[in-house]
N, C-alpha and C positions, 0 to 999 in steps of 0.2 A: 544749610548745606555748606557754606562757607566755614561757618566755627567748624563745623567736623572736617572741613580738608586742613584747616590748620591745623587742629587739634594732633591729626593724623600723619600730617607732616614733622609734627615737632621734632626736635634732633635733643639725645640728651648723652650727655661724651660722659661714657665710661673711664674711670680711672685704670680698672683692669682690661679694658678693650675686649668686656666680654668674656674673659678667664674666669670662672665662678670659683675654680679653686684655687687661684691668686687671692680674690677677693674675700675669701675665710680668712688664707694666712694676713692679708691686709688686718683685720679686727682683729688678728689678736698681736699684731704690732700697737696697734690703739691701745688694747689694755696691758701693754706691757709686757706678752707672751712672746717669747723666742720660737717656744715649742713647734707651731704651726708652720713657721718656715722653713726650719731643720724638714719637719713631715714631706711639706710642699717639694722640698729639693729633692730630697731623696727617693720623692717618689715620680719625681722628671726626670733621672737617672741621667743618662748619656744624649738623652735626644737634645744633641746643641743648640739647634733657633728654639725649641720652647726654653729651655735652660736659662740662653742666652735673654728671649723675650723676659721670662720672670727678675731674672735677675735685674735685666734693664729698668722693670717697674718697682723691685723691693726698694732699690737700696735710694732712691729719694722718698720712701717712705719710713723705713729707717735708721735717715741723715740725722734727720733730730731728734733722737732716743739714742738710747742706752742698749736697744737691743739685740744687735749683733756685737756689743762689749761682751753682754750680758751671757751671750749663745758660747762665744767664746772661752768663757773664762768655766762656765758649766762641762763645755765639750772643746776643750783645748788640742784635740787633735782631729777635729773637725773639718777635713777638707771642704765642704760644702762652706762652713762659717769662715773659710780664708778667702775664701772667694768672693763671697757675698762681701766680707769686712773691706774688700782693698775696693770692691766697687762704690762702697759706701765713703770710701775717701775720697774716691776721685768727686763722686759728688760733692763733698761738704768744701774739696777744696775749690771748686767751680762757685758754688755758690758763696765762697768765701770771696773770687773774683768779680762776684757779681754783685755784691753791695760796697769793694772797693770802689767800681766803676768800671767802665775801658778805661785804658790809660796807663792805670796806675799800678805799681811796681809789683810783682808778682811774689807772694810770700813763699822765696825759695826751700824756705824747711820744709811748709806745711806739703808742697811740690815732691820734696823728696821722701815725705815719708808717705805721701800717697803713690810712689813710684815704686818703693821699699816695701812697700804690704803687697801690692801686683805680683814683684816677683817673689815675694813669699807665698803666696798663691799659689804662682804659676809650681814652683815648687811641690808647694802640699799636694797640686793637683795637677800631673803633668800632660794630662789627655786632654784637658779641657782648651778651648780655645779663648773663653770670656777673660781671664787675667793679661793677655796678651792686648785683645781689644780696650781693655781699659787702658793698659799702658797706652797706646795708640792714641787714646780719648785726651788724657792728662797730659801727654807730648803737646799741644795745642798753647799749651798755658806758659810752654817755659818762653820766656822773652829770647826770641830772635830763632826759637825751636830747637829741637834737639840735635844733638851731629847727627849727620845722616848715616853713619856706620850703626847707632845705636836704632835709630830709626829704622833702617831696614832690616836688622836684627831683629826686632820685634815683629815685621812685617813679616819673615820668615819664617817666624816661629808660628803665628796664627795659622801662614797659610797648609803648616807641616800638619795642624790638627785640621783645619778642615778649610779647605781651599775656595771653597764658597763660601765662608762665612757673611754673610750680608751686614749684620751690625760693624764687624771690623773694618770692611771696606766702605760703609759711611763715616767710621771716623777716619779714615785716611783722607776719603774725596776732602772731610771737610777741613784735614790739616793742609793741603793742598790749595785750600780756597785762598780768594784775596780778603777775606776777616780775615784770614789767622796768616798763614806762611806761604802762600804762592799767588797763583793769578787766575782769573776766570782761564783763561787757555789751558793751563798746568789743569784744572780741576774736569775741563771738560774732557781731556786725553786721557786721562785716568780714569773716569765713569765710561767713556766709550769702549777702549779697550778691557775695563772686566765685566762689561755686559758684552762686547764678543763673544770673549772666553768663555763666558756660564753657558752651563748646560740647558737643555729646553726646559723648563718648567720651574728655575730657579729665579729668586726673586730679584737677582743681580740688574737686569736693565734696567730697574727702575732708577739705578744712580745715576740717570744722564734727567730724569726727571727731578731727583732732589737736586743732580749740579744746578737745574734753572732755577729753583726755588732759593738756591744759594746764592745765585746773581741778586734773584731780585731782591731779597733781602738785602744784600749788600748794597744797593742801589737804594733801597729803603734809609735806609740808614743816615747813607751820606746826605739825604734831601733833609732828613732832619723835620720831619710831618708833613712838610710839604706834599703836592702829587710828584708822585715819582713818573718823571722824562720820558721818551726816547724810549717805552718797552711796547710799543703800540704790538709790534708783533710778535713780542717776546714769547707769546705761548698760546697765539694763533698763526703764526709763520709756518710755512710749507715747512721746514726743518722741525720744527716744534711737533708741529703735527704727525709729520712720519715718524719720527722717533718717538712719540706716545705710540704709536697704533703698531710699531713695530715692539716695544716692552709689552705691547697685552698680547700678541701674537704669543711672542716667546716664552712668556712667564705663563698666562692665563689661558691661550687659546686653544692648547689640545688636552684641557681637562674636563672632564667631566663638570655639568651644572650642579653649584652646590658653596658652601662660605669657603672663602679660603682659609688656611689652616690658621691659629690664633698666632703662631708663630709669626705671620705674616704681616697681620693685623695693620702694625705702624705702616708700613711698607705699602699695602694700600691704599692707604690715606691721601699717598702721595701721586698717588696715579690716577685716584680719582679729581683728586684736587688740580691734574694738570686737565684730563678731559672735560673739567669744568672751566676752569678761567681761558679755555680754547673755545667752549662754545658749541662743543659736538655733542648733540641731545641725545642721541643714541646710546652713544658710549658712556654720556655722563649720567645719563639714567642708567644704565645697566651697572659702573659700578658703584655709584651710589648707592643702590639696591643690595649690592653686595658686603658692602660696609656695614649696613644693620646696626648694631648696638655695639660695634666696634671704632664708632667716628671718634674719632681723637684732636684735638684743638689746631694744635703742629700739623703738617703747615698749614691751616687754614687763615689762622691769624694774624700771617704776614702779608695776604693780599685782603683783608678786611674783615667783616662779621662773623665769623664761623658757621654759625648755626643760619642766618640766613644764606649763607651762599649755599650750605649743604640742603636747606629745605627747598630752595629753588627747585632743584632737579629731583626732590622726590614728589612733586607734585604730581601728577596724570598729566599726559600731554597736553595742549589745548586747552587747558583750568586757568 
């Protein structure tokens, strides 16, 4: 009986969070095929957060191929392939900062030509809001950040196509953060105020949930392996608390029983992972439950073992 509750419990993290037809166009990025993603996009059309979610997962699968060159250079006037291509820069130029180190001196070219494909994008494709949020993304990298005119120009521009965009205002929260250009205060006014603002059932409040997981991370950090200080109540504190149980109201609580939409997916993660390391067995079973075959590693990996902390709560009460 015990094997089978484990067995049963097991968590296994989806690269596509569940998108099955992500995960076609994914295999034929393996064998070298563009074709499949050109399909994939075109057939996502205008619907932003899926749009926005795919692209979010192609283009670090894409990072080390050839195959948005490849999509390119076949369908050179390919809006879909300018959009995918400049999100694929911002990746390679992250992950070009990220086997520099922290620290060290930021490859200005590489910076500007992943800035320069963005607004070639945003160009090719002026409806879209994902070229904007990349710029957004890639503003994080330049030393000392961008001027704020160019900044809030970009801001503008995202929220002109779609004012709720939820990935773009993750990368704002997080240029805002004390990692990158502001302070735990700057990042929590910003996630408070556009979870005000969002409408009911948008997935906006959950940014006061990734601001804490930004804290603690950032507190991770500076301990340097150590146990990280001083978060005793970080995310069972009375304010913690209300403001999870206030983000599943607004977002989740007057919709009907059923997964959230895969658009969402990431976004989840974060919410379950805050009614988890709070301790509320209710909650953190329910959306646990809801997560399914959409668990994703982020953030679980920043407060310890992924897959065990997510199998805790899918146990049966009392097991």
């Amino acid at each position: 009986m015990a094997a089978s509750r484990r067995r049963s419990s097991a968590v296994r993290f989806c690269p596509d969070l569940g998108d099955r037809a992500l995960a076609t166009a994914r295999h034929d990025i393996v064998i070298g095929r563009w074709q499949g993603v050109r399909d994939l996009l075109r057939a996502t059309g205008d619907n932003w957060p899926l749009r926005t979610h795919r692209i979010r997962l192609l283009a670090p699968a894409v990072a080390g191929s050839t195959v948005v060159e490849a999509w390119r250079a076949a369908e050179p006037d390919s809006a879909d392939a300018a959009v995918l291509r400049a999100a694929t820069e911002v990746v390679r130029v992250f992950n070009r900062a990220i086997a520099a180190g922290r620290g060290a001196a930021p490859d200005r070219d590489r910076l500007d030509v992943a800035v320069m494909a963005c607004l070639g994008a945003a160009d090719a494709h002026p409806a879209d809001p994902m070229p904007w949020a990349s710029l957004l993304t890639v503003a994080r990298l330049y030393e000392g950040g961008v001027g704020r005119r160019d900044l809030r120009g970009w801001w503008d521009e995202l929220r002109r196509r779609d004012p709720y965009h939820v990935e773009g205002h993750v990368q704002m929260l997080r240029y805002f953060s004390a990692r990158w250009h502001g302070t735990h205060g700057t990042m929590y006014d910003f996630a408070r105020d556009a979870a005000g603002a969002a409408p009911e059932g948008s997935a906006l409040p959950v940014l006061v949930q990734i601001a804490r997981v930004e804290e603690y991370r950032y507190a991770a950090e500076g301990a340097k392996g150590q146990p990280v200080r001083g978060f005793g109540q970080h995310w069972s504190g009375e304010l913690a608390v209300t403001e999870l149980r206030r983000t599943y109201d607004r977002w989740l609580g007057g919709r009907p029983p059923g997964p959230v939409p895969l658009a969402e997916a990431a976004e989840l993660n974060y919410l379950a992972h805050a009614a988890c390391c709070a301790g509320l067995g209710l909650e953190a079973r329910s959306l646990v439950g809801l997560l399914g075959e959409r668990a994703a590693r982020v953030p679980w990996v920043y407060t310890g073992d992924p897959e065990q902390q997510i199998a805790r709560w899918r146990m049966p009460s009392g097991t």
